[in-house]
C-alpha positions as CSV (number, residue, x, y, z in Angstrom):
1,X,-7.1,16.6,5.3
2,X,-7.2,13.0,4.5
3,X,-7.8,10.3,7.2
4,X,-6.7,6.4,6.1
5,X,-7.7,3.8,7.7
6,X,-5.8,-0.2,6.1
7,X,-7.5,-3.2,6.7
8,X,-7.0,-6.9,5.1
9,X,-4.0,-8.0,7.5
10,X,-3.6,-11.1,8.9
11,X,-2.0,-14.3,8.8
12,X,-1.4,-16.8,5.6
13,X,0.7,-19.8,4.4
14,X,3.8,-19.0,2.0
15,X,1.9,-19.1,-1.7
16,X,-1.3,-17.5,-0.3
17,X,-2.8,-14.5,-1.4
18,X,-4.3,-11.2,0.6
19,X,-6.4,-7.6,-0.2
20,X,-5.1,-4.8,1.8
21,X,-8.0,-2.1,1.6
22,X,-7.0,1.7,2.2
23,X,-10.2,3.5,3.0
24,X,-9.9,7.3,3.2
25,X,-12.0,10.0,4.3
26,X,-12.2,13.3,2.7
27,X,-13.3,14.1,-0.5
28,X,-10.2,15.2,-2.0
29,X,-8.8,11.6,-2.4
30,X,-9.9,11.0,-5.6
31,X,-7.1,14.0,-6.7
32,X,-4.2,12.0,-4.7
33,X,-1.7,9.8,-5.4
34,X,-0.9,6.7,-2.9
35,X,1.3,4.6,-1.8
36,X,1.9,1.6,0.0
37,X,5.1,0.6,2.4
38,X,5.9,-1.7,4.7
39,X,8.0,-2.2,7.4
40,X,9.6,-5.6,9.2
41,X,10.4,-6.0,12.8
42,X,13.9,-4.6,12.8
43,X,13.8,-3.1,9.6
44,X,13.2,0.2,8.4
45,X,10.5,1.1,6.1
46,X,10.3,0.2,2.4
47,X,8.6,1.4,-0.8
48,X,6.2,-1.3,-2.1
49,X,3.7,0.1,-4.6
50,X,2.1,3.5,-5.7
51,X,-0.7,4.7,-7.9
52,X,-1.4,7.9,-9.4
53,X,-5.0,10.1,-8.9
54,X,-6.4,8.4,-11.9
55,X,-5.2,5.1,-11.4
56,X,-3.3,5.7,-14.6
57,X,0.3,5.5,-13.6
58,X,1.8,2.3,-11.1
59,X,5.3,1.8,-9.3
60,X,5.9,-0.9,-7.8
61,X,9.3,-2.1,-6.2
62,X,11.0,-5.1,-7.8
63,X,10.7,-7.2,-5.1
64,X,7.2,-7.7,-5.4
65,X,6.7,-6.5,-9.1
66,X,4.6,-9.4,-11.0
67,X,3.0,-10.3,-7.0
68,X,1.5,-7.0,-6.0
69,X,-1.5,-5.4,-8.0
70,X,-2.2,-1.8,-6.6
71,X,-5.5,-0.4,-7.3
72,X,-8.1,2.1,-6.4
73,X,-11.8,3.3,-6.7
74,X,-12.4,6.8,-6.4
75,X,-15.9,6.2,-5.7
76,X,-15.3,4.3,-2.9
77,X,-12.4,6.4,-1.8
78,X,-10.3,3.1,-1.5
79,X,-7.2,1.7,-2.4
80,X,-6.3,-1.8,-2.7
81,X,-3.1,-3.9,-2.4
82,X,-3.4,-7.4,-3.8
83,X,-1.3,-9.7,-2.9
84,X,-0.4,-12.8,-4.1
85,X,2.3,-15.5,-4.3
86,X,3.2,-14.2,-0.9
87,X,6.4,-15.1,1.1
88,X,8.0,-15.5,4.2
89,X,10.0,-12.2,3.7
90,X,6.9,-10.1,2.9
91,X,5.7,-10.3,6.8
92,X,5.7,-6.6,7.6
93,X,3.3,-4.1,9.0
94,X,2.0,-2.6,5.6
95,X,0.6,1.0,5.6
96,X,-1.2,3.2,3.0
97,X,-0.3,6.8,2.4
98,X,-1.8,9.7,0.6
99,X,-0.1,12.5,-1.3
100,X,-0.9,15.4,-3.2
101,X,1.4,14.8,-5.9
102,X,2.7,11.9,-7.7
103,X,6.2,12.1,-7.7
104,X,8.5,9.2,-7.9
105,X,11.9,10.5,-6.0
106,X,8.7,11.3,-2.8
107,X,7.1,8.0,-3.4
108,X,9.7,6.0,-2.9
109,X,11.1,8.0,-0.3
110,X,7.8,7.8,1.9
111,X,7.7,11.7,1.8
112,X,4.2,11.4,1.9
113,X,1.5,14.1,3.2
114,X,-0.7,11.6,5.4
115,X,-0.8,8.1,6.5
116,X,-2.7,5.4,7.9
117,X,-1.9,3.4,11.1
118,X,-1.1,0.1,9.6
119,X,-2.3,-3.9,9.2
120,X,-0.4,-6.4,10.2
121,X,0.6,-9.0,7.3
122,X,2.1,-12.5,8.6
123,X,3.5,-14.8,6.1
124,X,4.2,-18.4,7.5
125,X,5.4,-21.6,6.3
């Protein structure tokens, strides 16, 4: 069992940068992968960025490929979504989800084992 908890959110100008944190519970995080998504009000959810166990393997999707740096330390049972040159269009409620397995076709799917509640990012003009 894995319990994730995002924090970071909040509100910035277009051009501004944010962390997103992903802390976890458990001891077995440091053996799964995780992902980031995000959804937008009237949108359904999307795929942003995953990392494997070791940190050794990142996907990102290519609308925020060269923006978003996903990371993680196993020590302190985080992940991390930076976040920078941000835009309108990335306002979204952004959440962090653990898996198992690294597998692309269930990363970007969102077929993932456990997830945390959410944060709250607000891009404005």
């Amino acid at each position: 069992q894995v319990q994730l908890v995002e924090s970071g959110g909040g509100l910035v100008q277009a051009g501004g940068s944010l962390r997103l944190s992903c802390a976890a519970s458990g001891r077995t995080f440091s053996s799964y992968a995780v992902g980031w998504y995000r959804q937008a009000p009237g949108k359904e959810r999307e795929f942003v960025a995953a990392i494997s166990w070791s940190g050794g393997i990142t996907d990102y999707a290519d609308s925020v490929k060269g923006r978003f740096t996903i990371s993680r330390d196993n020590a302190k049972t985080t992940a991390y979504l930076q976040m920078n040159s941000l835009k309108r269009e990335d306002t979204a409620f952004y959440y962090c989800a653990a898996d198992p397995f690294y597998r692309r076709s269930k990363l970007i799917s969102g077929g993932m084992d456990y997830w945390g509640k959410g944060t709250l990012v607000t891009v404005s003009l």
